[in-house]
N, C-alpha and C positions, 0 to 999 in steps of 0.2 A: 749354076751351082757347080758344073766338075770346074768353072774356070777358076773359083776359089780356093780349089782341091780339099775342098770339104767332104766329095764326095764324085765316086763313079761309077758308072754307066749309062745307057742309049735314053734311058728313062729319064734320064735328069735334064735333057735336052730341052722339055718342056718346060722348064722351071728359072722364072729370071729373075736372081737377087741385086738390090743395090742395098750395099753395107751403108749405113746411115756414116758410119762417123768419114766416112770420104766422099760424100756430096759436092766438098771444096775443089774437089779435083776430076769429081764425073758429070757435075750439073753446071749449065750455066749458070753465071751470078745472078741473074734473076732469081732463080729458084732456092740458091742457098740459105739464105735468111730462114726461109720457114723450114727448109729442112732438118739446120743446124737445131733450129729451136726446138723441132720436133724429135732432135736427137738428146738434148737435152732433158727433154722433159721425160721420153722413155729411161732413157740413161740414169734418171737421176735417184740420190739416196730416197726421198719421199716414196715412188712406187716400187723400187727394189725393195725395200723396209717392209712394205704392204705386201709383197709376195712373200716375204721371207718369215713375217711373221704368219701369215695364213697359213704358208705349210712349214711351219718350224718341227713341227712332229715327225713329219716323214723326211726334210732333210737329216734333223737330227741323225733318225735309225739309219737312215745311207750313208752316214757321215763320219757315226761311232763320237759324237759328242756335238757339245751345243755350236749352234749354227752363229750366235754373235761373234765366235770365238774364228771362223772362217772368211776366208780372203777369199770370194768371190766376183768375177768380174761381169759387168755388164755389157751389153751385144742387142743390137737393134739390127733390122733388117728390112729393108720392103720386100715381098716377096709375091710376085705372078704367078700364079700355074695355069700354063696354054693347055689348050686341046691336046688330050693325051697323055695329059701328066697322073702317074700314080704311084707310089710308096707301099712299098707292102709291109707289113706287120714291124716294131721295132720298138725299141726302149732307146731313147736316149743316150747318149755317152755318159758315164759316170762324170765328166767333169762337169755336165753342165745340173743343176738343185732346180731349177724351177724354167719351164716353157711357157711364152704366154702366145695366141696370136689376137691379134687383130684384128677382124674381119671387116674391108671394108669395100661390097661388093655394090653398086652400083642400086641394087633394087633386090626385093625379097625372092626373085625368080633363081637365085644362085643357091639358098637351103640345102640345097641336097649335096652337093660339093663340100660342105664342112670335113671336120677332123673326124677320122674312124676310131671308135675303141675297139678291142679286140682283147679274148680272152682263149689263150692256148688250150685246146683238145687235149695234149699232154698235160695228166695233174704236178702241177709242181715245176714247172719250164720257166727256166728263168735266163734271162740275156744280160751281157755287157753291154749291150750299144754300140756292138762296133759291128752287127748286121742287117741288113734289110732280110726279112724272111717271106716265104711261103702263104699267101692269101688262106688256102687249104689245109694249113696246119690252126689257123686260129678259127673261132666263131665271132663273125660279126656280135658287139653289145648296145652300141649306139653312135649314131652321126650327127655329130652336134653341128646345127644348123648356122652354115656361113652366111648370116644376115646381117644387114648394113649398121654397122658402129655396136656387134659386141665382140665380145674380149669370151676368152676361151682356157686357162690356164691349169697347168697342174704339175705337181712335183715328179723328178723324174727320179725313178724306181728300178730296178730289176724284173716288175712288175707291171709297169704300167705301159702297157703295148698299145700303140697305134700307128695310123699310116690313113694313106687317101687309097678311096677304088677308084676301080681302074673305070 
């Protein structure tokens, strides 16, 4: 992830993205085919449309008007986290409306691994998303379980803090 310069620090070492829409150029040709396809089908208007209408209420409010009327772009990624990978407390960057992931772990023994929620100690803390924060400033709310083939998604807010433990 820092080779992206999505983001920095020693933490992010653990973390290994491959951007879907350049498979053409980091995967053998074997593997292209299903990748491109599977970029496609993330990619595509059908489940952008499905997220955008699910959370159309709370892009709206982040957005200060109706969400058909915004130029959103779409972003696929496969994403690793090795031994030792952990994320502390955060909100997403305002540019991006909606996060989805993926889970797709091998067998039901990875559960505990999922996406943290987390709700600030301070009433009323609100973030840009342009910081990782402080495990000790929020309270654990729930770890949704990283189990083989589901999907995990939610609109991103000022509000809606999460992160992986450590």
């Amino acid at each position: 992830i820092t080779d992206t310069g999505r983001a920095k620090g020693e933490a992010y070492d653990a973390r290994l993205i491959l951007h879907l829409s350049r498979v053409d150029v980091l995967l053998p040709p074997a593997q292209q085919p299903f990748w491109k396809s599977m970029n496609s089908w993330i990619t595509g208007s059908d489940l952008a449309s499905a997220f955008a209408k699910k959370f159309s209420a709370v892009i709206e409010q982040n957005a200060g008007r109706d969400p058909r009327t915004l130029d959103y772009g779409v972003e696929a990624m496969l994403v690793k986290d090795l031994d030792g990978y952990q994320i502390g407390p955060h909100t997403d960057i305002r540019s991006r409306a909606v996060s989805a992931m993926f889970y797709l772990p091998p067998d039901e023994s990875y559960q505990r691994y999922g996406t943290t929620l987390y709700l600030p100690k301070e009433s009323g803390f609100r973030s840009d998303g342009n910081s990782h924060l402080s495990f000790d400033r929020f309270d654990k709310v729930e770890t949704t379980p990283c189990k083989p083939n589901s999907l995990f998604a939610f609109a991103r807010s000022d509000t809606s803090f999460h992160g992986v433990e450590p």
